[in-house]
C-alpha positions as CSV (number, residue, x, y, z in Angstrom):
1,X,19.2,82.4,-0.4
2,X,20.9,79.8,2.1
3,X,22.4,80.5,5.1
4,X,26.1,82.2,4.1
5,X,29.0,81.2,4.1
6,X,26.5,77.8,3.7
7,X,28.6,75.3,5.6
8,X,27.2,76.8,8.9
9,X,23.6,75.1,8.9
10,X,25.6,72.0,8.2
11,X,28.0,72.6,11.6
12,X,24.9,73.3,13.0
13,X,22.3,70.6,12.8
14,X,25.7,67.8,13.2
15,X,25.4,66.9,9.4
16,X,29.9,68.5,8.7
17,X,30.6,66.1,11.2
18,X,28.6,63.2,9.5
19,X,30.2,64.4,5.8
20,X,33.6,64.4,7.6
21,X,33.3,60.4,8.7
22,X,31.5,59.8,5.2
23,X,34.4,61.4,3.1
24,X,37.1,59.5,5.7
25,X,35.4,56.0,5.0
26,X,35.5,57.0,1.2
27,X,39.7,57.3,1.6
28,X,40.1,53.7,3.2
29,X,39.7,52.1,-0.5
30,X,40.1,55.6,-2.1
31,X,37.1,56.5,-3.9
32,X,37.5,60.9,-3.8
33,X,38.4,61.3,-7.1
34,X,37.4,59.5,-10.4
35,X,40.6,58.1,-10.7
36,X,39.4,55.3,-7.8
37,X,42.8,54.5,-7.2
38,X,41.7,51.8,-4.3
39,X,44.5,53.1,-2.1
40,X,43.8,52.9,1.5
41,X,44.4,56.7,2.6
42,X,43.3,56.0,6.0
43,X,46.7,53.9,6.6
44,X,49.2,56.3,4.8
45,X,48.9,54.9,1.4
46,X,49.8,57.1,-1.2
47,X,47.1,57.6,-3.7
48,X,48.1,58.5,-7.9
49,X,47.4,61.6,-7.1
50,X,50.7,61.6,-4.4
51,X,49.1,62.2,-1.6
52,X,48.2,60.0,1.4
53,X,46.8,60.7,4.8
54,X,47.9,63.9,5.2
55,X,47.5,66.8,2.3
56,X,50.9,68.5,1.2
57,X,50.5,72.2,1.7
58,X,52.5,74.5,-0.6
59,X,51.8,77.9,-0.4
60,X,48.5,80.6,1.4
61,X,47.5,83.7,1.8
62,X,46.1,86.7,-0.4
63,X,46.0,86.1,-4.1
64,X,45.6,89.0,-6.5
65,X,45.6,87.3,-9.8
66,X,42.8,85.8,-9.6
67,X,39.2,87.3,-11.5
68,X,37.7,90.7,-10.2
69,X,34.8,89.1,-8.3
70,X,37.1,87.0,-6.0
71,X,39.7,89.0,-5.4
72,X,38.0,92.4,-4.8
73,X,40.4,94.8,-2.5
74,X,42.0,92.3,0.0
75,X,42.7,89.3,-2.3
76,X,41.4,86.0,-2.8
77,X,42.7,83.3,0.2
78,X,44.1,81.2,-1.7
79,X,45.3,77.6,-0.2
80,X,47.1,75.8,-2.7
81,X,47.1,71.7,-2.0
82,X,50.6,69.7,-4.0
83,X,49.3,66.6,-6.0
84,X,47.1,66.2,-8.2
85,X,44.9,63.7,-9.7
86,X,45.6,65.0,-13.5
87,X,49.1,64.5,-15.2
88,X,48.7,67.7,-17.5
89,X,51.9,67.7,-19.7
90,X,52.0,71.9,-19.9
91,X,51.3,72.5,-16.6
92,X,52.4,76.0,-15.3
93,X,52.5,74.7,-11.6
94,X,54.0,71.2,-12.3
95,X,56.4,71.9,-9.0
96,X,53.6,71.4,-7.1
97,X,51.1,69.5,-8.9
98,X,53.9,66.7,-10.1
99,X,56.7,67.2,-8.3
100,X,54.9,67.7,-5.1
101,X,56.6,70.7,-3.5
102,X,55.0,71.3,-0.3
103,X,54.5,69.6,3.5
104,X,52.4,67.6,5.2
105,X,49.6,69.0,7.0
106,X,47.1,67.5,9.3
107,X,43.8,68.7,10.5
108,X,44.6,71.2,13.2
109,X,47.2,72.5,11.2
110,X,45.3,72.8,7.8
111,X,42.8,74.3,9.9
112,X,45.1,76.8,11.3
113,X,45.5,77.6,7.8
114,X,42.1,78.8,6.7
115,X,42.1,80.6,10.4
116,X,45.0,82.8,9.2
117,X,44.1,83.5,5.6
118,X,40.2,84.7,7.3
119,X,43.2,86.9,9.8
120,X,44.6,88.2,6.8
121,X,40.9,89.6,5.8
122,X,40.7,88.0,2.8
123,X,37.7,87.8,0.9
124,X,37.3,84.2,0.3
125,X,38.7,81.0,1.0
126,X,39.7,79.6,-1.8
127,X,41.2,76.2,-2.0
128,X,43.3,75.0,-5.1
129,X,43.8,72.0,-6.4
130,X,41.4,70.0,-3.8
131,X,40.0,66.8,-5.6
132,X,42.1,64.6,-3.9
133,X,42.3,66.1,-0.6
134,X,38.1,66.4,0.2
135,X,38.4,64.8,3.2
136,X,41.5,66.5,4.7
137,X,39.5,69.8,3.7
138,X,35.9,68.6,5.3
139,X,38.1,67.7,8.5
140,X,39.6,71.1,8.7
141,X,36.9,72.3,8.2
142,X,35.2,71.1,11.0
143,X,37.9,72.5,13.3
144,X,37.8,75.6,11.9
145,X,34.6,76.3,12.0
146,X,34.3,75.7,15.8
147,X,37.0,78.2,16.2
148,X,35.5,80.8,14.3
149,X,35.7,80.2,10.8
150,X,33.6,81.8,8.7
151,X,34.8,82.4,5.2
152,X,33.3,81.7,1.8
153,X,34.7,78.8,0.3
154,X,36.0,78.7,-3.3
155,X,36.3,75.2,-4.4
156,X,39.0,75.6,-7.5
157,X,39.2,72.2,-9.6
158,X,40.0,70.8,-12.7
159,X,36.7,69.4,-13.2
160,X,37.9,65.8,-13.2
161,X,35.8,64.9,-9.8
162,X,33.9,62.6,-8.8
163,X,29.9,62.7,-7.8
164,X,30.3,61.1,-4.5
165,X,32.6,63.9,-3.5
166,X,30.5,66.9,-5.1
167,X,27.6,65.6,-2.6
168,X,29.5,65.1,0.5
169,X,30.5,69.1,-0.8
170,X,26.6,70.1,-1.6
171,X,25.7,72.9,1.2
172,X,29.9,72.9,1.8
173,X,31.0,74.7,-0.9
174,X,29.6,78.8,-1.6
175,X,31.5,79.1,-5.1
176,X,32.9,76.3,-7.6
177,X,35.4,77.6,-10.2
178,X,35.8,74.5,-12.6
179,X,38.8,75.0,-15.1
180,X,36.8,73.3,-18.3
181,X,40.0,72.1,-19.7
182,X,38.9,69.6,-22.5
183,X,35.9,68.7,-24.9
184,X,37.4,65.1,-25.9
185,X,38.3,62.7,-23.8
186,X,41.2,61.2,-26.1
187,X,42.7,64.6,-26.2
188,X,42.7,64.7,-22.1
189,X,44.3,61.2,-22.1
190,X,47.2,62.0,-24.6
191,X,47.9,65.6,-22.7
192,X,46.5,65.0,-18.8
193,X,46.7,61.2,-18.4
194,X,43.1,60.8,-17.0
195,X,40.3,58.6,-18.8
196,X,37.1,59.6,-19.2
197,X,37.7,63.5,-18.6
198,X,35.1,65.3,-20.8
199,X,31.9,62.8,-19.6
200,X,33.3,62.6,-15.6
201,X,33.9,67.1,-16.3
202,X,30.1,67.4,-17.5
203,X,28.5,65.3,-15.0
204,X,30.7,67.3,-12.2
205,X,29.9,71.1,-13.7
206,X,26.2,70.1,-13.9
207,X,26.2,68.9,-10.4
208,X,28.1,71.7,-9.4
209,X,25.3,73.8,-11.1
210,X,22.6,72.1,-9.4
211,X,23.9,72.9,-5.9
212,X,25.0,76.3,-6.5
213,X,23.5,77.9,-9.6
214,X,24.6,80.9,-11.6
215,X,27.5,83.4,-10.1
216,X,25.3,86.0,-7.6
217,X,27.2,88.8,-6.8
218,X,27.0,90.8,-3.4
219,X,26.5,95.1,-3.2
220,X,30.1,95.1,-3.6
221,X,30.5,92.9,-6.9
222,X,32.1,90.1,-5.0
223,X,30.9,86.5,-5.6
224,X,28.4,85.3,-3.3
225,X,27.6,82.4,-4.7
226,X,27.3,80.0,-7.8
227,X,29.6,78.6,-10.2
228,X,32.3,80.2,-12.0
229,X,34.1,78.5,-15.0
230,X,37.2,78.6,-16.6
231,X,38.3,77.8,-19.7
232,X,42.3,77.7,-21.7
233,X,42.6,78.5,-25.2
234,X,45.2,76.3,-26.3
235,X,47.4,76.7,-29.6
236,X,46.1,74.8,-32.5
237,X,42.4,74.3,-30.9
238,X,43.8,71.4,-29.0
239,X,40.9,72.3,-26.1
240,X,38.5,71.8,-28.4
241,X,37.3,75.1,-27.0
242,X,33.7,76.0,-29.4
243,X,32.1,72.3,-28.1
244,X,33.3,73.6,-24.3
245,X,31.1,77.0,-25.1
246,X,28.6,75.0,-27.1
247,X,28.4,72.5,-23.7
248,X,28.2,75.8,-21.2
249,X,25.3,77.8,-23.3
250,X,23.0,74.1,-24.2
251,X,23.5,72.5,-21.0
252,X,24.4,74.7,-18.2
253,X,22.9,77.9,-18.6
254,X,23.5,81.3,-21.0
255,X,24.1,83.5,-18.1
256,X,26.9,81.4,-17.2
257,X,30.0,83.6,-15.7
258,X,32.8,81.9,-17.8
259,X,36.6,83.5,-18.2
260,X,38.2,82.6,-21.6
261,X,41.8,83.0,-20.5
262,X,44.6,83.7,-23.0
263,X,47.5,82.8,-20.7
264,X,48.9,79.6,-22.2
265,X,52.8,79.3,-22.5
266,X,54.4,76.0,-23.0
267,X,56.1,74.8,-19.8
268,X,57.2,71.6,-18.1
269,X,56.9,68.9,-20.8
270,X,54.9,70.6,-23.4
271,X,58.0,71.0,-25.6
272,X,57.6,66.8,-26.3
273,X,54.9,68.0,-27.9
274,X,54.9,69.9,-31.5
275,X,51.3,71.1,-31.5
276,X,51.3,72.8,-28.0
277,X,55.1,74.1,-27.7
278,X,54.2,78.0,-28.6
279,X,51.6,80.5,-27.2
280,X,48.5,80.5,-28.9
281,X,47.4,83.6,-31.4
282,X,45.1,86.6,-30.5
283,X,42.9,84.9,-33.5
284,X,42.8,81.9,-31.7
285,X,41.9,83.5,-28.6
286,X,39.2,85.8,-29.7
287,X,37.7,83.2,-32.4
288,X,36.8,81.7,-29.3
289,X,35.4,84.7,-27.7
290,X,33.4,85.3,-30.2
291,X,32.0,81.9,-30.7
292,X,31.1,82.3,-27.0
293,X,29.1,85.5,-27.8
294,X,27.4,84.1,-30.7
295,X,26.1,81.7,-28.6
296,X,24.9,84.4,-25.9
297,X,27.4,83.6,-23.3
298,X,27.4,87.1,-21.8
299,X,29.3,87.2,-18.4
300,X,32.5,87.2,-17.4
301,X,36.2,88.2,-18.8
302,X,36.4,89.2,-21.1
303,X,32.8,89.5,-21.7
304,X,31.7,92.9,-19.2
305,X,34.2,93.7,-16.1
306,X,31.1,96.2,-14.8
307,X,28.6,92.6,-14.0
């Protein structure tokens, strides 16, 4: 096992401070997201994801809603980042994905941020939301870390990211929790507004596997390490949610710790549309679950709390 929380050897032998100029060159003609919007970060130019130099800070501090293994007994440190680089039509945080509730934050601030969420003894840090913000994170970071940071790190995505910035996170980043949203890429264009989403979401998860692994749980039965994934059920099998299971079991790996979550409600502008405007069905929901089990997915919720 690596050195823990992992981002230490890399303060250590100089190489965070060498991923923190790479990532800052990669925001002058913005390349952090898959999106490759071209907007030049460095100068204040707002990206599509709403954001430019600075990131937009909403909300932090202990998160209990989160799964079991991250939250344990003091809560999950959750930082949640406004913008986004998706335009999901049902999104349940649209205030601060879309309409961009929150305030700008530089480095010494953001990094007084994960100081006080380690204060507030949580178990993790986990950051939501960060795709378009890696460079204001890695910069933080930095800071932090020479002030006594040392907190896991929870990287909490959509899965639409790009390679470039998965390796400047490689050694970075203890835990990735990729929300799996789509198995067709029309399907993520009609209801997200991003091209591309299921190849750009495989090639991120497997690279996200390749640095990380499998979830490895501590004496405790918090996450140590590995990847966790995420997965919504949506009404009328919108998600195309069996090929998502199919993709985890053939291509990632059958001990997979993957959350098939039931909490879909139409919000924001899901009423436009017909097919998603109502909850989905306990049938839908567990006609997934099963299909997970029958393909020998075997961790996770609902799978086995007691893993």
């Amino acid at each position: 096992m690596p050195p823990y929380p992992s981002y230490l050897k890399l303060y250590e032998t100089g190489e965070l401070r060498e991923r923190v100029e790479r990532a800052r060159e990669m925001s002058r003609r913005c390349v952090l997201c898959p999106r490759a919007c071209l907007a030049n970060r460095l100068e204040g130019e707002v990206g599509e994801c709403g954001v430019g130099r600075f990131a937009l800070l909403s909300s932090y501090g202990p998160h209990f809603g989160e799964e079991d293994v991250l939250r344990g007994w003091r809560g999950s440190g959750t930082v949640f980042f406004a913008g986004c680089n998706m335009r999901c039509v049902y999104c349940q945080n649209y205030e601060i994905s879309q309409l961009r509730f929150g305030r700008e934050v530089g480095p010494e601030g953001l990094a007084q941020v994960f100081l006080e969420v380690q204060a507030m003894g949580c178990h993790n840090l986990n950051l939501v939301t960060p795709s378009h913000v890696v460079w204001q994170i890695l910069e933080a970071l930095l800071i932090a870390v020479e002030r006594g940071f040392r907190l896991p790190i929870v990287y909490n995505t959509s899965s639409y990211d790009s390679l470039q910035s998965l390796r400047l996170l490689d050694g970075v980043v203890d835990i990735y929790m990729p929300d799996l949203k789509y198995s067709d890429s029309r399907t993520a264009l009609k209801y997200s507004g991003v091209k591309g989403y299921w190849e750009v979401a495989r090639k991120a998860v497997k690279e996200m596997y390749r640095q990380v692994g499998d979830l490895v749980l501590d004496e405790n039965g918090l996450a140590k390490r590995g990847v966790l994934i995420r997965h919504l059920v949506l009404p009328n099998d919108v998600a195309g949610s069996k090929r998502v299971m199919e993709f985890i079991a053939k291509e990632l790996s059958k001990d997979a710790w993957v959350n098939v979550m039931a909490q879909y409600y139409p919000t924001y502008r899901a009423w436009e549309y017909p097919e998603i405007a109502r909850r989905i069905t306990l049938k839908e929901y567990y006609e997934v679950v099963e299909y997970a089990r029958s393909l020998g997915i075997h961790r996770g919720i609902p799978f086995d709390h007691r893993q």
